[in-house]
N, C-alpha and C positions, 0 to 999 in steps of 0.2 A: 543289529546289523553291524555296526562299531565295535562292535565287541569279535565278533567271527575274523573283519578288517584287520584288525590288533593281532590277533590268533594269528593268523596265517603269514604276516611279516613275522612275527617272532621267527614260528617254523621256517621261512623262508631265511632270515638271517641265521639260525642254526643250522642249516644243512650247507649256508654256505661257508661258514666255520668252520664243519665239519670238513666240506670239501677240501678248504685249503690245508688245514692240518692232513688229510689223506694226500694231496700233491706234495706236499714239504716233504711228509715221509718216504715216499716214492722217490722222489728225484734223491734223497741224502742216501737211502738204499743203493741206488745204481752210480751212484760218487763212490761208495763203500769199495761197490763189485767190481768198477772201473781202475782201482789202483792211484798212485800218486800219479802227479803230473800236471803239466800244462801244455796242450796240446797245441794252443797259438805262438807261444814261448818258443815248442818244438819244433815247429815251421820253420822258425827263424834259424833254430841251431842246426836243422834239415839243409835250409840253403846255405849257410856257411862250411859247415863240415862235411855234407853226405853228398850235395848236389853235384858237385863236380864232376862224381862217378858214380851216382844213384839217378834214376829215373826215379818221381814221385807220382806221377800220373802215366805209368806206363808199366808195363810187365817185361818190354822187347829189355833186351843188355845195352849198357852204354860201357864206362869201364867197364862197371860192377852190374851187379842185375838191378832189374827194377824190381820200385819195391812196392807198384799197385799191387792192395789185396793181400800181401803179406801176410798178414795175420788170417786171412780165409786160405791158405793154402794146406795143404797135407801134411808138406816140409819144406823147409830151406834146404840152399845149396848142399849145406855140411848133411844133409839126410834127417837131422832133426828137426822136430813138431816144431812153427814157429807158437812158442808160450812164448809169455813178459821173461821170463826167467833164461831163455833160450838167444833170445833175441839180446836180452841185456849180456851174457856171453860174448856175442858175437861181436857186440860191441867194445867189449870190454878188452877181448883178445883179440880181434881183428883175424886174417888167416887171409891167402890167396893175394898178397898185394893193396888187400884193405890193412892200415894199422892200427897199433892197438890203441882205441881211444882210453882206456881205464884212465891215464891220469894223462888224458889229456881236456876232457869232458870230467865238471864236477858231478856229485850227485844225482844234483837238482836238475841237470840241462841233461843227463844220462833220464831222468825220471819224462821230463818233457818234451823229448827226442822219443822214447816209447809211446808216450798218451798221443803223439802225432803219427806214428807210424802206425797206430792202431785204424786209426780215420782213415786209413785210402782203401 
């Protein structure tokens, strides 16, 4: 009977090994598929730079449009797909009385200004 006892913790502590090694790989997969950024980071560069004339919880216009769900839409204003690659444009060269943040926003705050606009 101690012997079966013994047996079935082992199995029981390998499957949950197993488990965590299959959750680490999952979640590092979808960091992969998700792109750079830091999305809480992008909040903050969201309200300094975008909020004035973006909506973040809203779709209605304020200057500029809002930008709940952005990334679930068809297309932006400009008629283009919002991709990472479309949106960092938009950003970059601004257009319609948005300006151009390319060197006004580095990189890094351009990267977690995306990983935030993705989330609404």
């Amino acid at each position: 009977m101690e012997r079966m006892l013994v047996g079935n913790a082992s199995n029981i502590n390998r499957f949950r090994a197993w488990a965590v090694v299959a959750a680490l790989a999952a979640a590092s997969t979808g960091a992969l598929a998700d792109g750079k950024g830091d999305a809480v980071k992008g909040k903050a560069v969201f309200q300094d730079q975008c909020g004035i004339c973006h909506h973040a919880d809203r779709v209605e216009k304020k200057l500029g449009p809002g930008l709940k769900a952005l990334f679930k839409r068809d297309k932006m204003g400009n008629g283009k797909r919002p991709t990472e690659a479309n949106v960092r444009a938009k950003i970059d060269e601004g257009s319609n009385g948005m300006p151009a943040y390319k060197d006004m926003l580095s990189e890094p705050e351009k990267d977690d200004l995306v990983a935030y606009l993705k989330t609404l």
